[in-house]
C-alpha positions as CSV (number, residue, x, y, z in Angstrom):
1,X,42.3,66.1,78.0
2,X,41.9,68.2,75.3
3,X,44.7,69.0,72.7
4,X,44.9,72.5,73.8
5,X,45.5,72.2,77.5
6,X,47.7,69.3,76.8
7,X,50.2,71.2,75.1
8,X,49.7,74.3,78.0
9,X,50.3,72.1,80.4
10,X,53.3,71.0,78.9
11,X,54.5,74.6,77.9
12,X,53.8,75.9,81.0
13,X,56.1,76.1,84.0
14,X,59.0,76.2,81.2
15,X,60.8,79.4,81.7
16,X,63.7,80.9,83.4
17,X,64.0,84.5,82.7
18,X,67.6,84.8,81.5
19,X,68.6,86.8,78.7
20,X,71.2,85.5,76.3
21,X,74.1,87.8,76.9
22,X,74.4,87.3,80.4
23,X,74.2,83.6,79.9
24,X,77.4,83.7,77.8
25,X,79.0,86.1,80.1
26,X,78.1,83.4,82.8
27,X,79.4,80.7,81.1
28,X,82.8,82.3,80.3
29,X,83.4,83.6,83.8
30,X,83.2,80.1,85.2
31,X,85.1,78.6,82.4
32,X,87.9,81.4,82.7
33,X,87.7,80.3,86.5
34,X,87.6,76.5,86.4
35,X,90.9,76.9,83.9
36,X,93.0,79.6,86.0
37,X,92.7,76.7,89.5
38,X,93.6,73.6,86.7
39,X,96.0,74.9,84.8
40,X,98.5,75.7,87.2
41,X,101.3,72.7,88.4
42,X,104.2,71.0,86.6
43,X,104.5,69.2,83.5
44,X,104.6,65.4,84.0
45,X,105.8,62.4,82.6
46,X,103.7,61.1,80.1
47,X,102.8,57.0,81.8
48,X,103.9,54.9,78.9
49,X,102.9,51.9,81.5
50,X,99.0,52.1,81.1
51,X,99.1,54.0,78.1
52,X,99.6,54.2,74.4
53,X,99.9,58.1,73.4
54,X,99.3,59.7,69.9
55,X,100.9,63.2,70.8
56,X,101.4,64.1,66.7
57,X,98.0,62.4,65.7
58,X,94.8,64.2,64.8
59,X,92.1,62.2,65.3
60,X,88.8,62.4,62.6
61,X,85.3,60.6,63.5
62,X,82.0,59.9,62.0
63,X,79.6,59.0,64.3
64,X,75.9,57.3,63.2
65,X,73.2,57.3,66.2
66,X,69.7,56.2,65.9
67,X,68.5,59.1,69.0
68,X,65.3,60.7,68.7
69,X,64.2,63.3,70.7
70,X,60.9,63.2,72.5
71,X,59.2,65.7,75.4
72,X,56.8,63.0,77.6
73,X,53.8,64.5,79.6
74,X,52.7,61.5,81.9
75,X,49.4,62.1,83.5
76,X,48.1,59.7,85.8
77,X,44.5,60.0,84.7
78,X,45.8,58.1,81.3
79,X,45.8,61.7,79.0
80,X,49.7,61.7,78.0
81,X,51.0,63.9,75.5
82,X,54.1,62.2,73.3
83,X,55.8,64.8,71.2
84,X,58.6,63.5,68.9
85,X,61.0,64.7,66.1
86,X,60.7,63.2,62.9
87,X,64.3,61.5,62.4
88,X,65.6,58.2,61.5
89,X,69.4,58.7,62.6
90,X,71.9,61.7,63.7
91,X,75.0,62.6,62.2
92,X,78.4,63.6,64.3
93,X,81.7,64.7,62.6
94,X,84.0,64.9,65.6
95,X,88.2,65.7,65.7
96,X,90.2,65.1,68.5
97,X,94.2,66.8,68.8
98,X,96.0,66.4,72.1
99,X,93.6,68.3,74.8
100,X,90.9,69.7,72.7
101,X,87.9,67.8,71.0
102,X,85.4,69.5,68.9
103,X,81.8,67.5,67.6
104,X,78.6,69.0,65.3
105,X,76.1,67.0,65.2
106,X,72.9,67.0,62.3
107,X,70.1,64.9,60.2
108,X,71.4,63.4,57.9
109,X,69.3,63.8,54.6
110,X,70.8,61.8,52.3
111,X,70.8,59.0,54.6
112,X,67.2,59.1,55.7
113,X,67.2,62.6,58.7
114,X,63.6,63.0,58.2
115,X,61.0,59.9,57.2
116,X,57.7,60.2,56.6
117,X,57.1,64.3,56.3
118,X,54.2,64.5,54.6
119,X,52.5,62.8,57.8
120,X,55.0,64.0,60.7
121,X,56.1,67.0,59.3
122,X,60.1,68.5,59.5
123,X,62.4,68.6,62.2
124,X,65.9,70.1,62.3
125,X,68.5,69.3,64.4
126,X,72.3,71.0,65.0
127,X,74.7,70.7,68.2
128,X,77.9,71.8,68.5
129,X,79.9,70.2,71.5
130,X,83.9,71.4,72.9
131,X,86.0,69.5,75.3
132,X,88.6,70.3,77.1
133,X,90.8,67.2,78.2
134,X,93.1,69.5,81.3
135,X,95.1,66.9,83.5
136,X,92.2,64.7,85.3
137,X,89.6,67.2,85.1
138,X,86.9,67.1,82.1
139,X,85.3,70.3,81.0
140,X,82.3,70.2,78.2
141,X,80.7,73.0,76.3
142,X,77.4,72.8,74.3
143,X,75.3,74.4,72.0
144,X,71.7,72.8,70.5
145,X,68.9,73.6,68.9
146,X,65.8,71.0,67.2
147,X,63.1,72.4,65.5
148,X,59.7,70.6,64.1
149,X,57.8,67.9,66.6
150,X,55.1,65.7,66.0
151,X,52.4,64.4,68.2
152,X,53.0,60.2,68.3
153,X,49.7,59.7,70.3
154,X,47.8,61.5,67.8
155,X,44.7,59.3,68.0
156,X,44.5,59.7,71.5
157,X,43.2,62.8,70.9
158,X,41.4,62.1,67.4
159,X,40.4,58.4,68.0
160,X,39.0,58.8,64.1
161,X,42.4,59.8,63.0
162,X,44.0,57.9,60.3
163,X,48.2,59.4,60.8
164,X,49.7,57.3,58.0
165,X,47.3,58.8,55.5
166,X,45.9,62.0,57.4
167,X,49.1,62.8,59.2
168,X,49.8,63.4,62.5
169,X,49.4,66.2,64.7
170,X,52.2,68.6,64.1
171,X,53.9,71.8,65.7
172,X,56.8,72.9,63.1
173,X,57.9,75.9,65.2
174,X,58.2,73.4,68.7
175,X,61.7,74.9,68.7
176,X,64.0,74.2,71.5
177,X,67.4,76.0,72.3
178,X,70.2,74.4,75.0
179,X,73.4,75.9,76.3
180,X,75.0,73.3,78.3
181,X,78.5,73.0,80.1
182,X,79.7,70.1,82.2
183,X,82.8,69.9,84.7
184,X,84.3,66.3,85.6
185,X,86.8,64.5,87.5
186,X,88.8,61.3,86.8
187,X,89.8,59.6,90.6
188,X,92.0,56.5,88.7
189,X,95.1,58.0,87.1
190,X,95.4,55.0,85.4
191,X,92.0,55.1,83.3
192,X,91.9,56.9,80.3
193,X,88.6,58.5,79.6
194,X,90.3,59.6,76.2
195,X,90.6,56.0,75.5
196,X,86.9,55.6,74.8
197,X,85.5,59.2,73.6
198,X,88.3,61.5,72.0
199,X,90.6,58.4,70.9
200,X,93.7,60.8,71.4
201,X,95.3,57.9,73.4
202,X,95.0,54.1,74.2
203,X,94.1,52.2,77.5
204,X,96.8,49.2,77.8
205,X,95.6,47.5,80.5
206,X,91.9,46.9,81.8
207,X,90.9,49.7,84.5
208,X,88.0,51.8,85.7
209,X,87.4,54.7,87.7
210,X,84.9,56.8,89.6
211,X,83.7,60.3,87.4
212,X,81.7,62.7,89.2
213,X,80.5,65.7,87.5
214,X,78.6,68.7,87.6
215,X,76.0,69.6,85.0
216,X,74.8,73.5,84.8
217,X,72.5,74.3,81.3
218,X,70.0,77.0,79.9
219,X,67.2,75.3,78.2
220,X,64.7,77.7,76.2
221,X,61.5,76.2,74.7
222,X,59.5,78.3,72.3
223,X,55.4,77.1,71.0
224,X,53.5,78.8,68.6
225,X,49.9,78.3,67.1
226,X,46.9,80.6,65.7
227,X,45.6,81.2,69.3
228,X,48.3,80.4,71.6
229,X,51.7,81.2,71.9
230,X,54.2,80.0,74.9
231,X,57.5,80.3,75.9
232,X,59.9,79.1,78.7
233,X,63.4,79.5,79.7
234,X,64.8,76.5,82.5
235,X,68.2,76.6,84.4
236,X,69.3,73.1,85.4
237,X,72.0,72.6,88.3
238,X,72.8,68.4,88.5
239,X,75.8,66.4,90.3
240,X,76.1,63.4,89.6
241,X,78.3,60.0,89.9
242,X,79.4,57.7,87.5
243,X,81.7,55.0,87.1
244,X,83.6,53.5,83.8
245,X,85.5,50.9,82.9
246,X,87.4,50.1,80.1
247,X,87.9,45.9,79.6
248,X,91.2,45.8,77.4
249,X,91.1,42.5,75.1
250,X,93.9,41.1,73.0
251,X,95.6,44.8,72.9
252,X,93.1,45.8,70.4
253,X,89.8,45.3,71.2
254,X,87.5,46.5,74.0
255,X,84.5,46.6,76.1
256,X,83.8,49.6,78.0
257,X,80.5,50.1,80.2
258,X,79.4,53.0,82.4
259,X,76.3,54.6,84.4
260,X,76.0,57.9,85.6
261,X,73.2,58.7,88.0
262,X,72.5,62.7,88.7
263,X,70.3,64.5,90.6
264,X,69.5,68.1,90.7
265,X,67.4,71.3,90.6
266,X,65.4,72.4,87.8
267,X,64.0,76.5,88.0
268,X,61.5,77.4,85.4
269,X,59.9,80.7,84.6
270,X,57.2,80.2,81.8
271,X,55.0,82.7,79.9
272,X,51.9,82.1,77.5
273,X,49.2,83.9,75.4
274,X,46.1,82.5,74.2
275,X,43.6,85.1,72.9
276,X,45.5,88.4,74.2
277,X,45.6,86.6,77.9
278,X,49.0,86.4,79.5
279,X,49.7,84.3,82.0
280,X,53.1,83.7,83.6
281,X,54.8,81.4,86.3
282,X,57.7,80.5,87.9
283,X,58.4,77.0,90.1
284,X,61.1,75.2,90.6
285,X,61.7,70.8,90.8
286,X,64.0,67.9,91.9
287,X,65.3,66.3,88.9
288,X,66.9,63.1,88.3
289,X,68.7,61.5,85.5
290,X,70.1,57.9,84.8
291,X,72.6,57.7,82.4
292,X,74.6,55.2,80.7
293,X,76.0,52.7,77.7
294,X,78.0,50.2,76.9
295,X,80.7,50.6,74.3
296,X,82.1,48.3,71.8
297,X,85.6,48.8,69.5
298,X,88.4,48.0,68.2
299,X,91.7,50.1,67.9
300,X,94.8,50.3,65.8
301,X,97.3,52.8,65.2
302,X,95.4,54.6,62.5
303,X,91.8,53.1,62.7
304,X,89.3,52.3,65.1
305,X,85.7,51.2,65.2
306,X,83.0,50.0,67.0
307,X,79.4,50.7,67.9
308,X,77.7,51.3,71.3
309,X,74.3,51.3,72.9
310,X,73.3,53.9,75.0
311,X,70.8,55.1,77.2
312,X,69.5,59.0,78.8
313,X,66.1,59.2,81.5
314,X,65.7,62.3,82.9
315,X,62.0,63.3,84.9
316,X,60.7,65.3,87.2
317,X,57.3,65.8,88.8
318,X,55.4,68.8,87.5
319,X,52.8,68.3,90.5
320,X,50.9,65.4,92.2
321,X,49.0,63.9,88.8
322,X,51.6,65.2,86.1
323,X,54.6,64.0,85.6
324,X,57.7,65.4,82.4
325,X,59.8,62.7,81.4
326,X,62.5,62.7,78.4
327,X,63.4,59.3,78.0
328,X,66.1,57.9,74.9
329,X,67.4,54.4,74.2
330,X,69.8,54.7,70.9
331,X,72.6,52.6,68.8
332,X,75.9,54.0,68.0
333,X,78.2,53.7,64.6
334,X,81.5,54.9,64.3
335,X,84.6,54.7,62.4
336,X,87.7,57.0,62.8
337,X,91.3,57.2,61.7
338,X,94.2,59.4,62.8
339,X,96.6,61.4,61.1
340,X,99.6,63.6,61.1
341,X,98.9,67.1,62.5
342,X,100.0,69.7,60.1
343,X,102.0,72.4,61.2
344,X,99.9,75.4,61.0
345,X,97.6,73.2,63.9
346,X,100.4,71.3,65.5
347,X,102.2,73.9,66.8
348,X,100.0,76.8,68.1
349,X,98.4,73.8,70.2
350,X,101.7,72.8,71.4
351,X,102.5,76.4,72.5
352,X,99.5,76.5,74.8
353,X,99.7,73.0,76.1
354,X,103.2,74.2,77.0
355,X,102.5,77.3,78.6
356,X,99.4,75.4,80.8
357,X,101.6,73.2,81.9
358,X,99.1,70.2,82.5
């Protein structure tokens, strides 16, 4: 397969034609929606039983992951395409008060974010990730954008190719762009899902519980060279179930593993030029995602640690011979430690966990 149609058959049949604005407006009418049904009800007691609570504590994170990310065209006469950023770890600075989490995520440089560019080129990377903690319910919002891939298999296509001395193939303006929200529910009142991702609160006895969730996201995917240039927009639409649990050792310590598996639909509407001829298409897929981890830590009053491994495989079939498949297996660091909200935070939060009455 040559170079060329490799990368048009991954670029095509990438598109949903949805403009940006109504996208946001989409995304803030359901929000708007999903918080006028959750928070309505009574204040209740907090459950000093199964939990430890740090309602005054703000809580600060650095997260170190090894995740790369990778777009997989499988074809089953042997011609895959394997295009990968050029990044050694990701950075996420995360803080956690009461109900409300907030995460950005980027390469590190000064600890090795790009390796190697004069063979595999740049990539940039930036995400920027709100939760809402309301009662049982779970609500995400997402913002991502990478920029700069590399072709790994680069001597499948120029078997003469030396990449640690030539370089590899490269596409520096391979740009992707995702908007992502995600809505979940936690069955077992007496598992703490804070207990293992915002660290607002503590898990005092072993439990799991049952977390499904719906995932809805805009993915736009932009290519450019000297004689093509390709473009897609793709609105995804997944449920999913997972379960977690959270073994509690010694008061401190834990061991928390989950799996989440998701299935969905995937519309596409793609668009590309090569030589002044436009071709467009739209199609649509079954999706499915595995995902999962298991989770590692210890936790004090002011400091917690621990690592975890984690894994994300999502695929669908983009026809009989063809398969696109996005497959990650990464290593978590982190470290965090907690500390007194100041007023000027501390007390406008209060007045709208008050008035919410969750």
């Amino acid at each position: 397969m040559h170079l060329k149609n490799g990368i048009m058959g991954f670029e095509e049949n990438r598109k949903f034609n949805l403009k940006r604005f109504q996208l946001k407006k989409t995304v803030f009418f359901w929000f708007f929606i999903f918080c006028h049904f959750i928070f309505h009800g009574q204040q209740k007691e907090k459950d000093t039983t199964h939990f430890v609570f740090y309602p005054d504590k703000i809580m600060v994170r650095a997260n170190l992951n090894t995740q790369t990310d990778a777009h997989i065209l499988n074809n089953k006469s042997g011609d895959n395409l394997y295009l990968q950023t050029n990044n050694s770890y990701k950075l996420f600075l995360a803080v956690d008060y009461k109900f409300i989490g907030f995460t950005y995520g980027f390469y590190p440089k000064f600890i090795g974010g790009n390796k190697d560019e004069n063979t595999k080129g740049k990539s940039k990377f930036s995400e920027y990730n709100f939760r809402f903690f309301l009662g049982q319910w779970l609500q995400t919002v997402e913002y991502s954008k990478i920029k700069g891939y590399y072709v790994e298999n680069s001597t499948d296509f120029f078997p003469g190719l030396d990449p640690d001395h030539q370089g590899y193939i490269v596409f520096p303006d391979f740009k992707t762009q995702r908007y992502g929200m995600s809505t979940s529910y936690i069955f077992n009142k007496n598992f703490s899902l804070k207990s293992i991702t915002s660290f607002t609160e503590w898990q005092k006895k072993s439990a799991g519980s049952f977390i499904p969730t719906i995932l809805y996201a805009y993915k736009k995917l932009s290519f450019s060279t000297d004689i093509l240039e390709s473009s897609q927009n793709e609105y995804d639409i997944a449920i999913g179930q997972g379960y977690f649990y959270n073994f509690i050792i010694k008061n401190r310590f834990y061991v928390a593993p989950n799996l989440t598996v998701l299935g969905g639909i995937k519309f596409t509407n793609s668009k590309s030029n090569e030589e002044n001829v436009i071709t467009t298409e739209k199609k649509n897929y079954w999706a499915t995602a595995l995902k999962g981890g298991l989770k590692i830590g210890y936790n004090s009053e002011k400091i917690l640690c621990g690592l975890s491994f984690n894994f994300d495989a999502t695929s669908y079939k983009e026809n009989k011979t063809e398969t696109i498949s996005n497959d990650n297996f990464y290593g978590l660091l982190y470290f965090g430690y907690r500390f007194d909200a100041p007023k000027f935070i501390a007390k406008p939060v209060e007045n709208i966990e008050n008035k919410i009455n969750f």
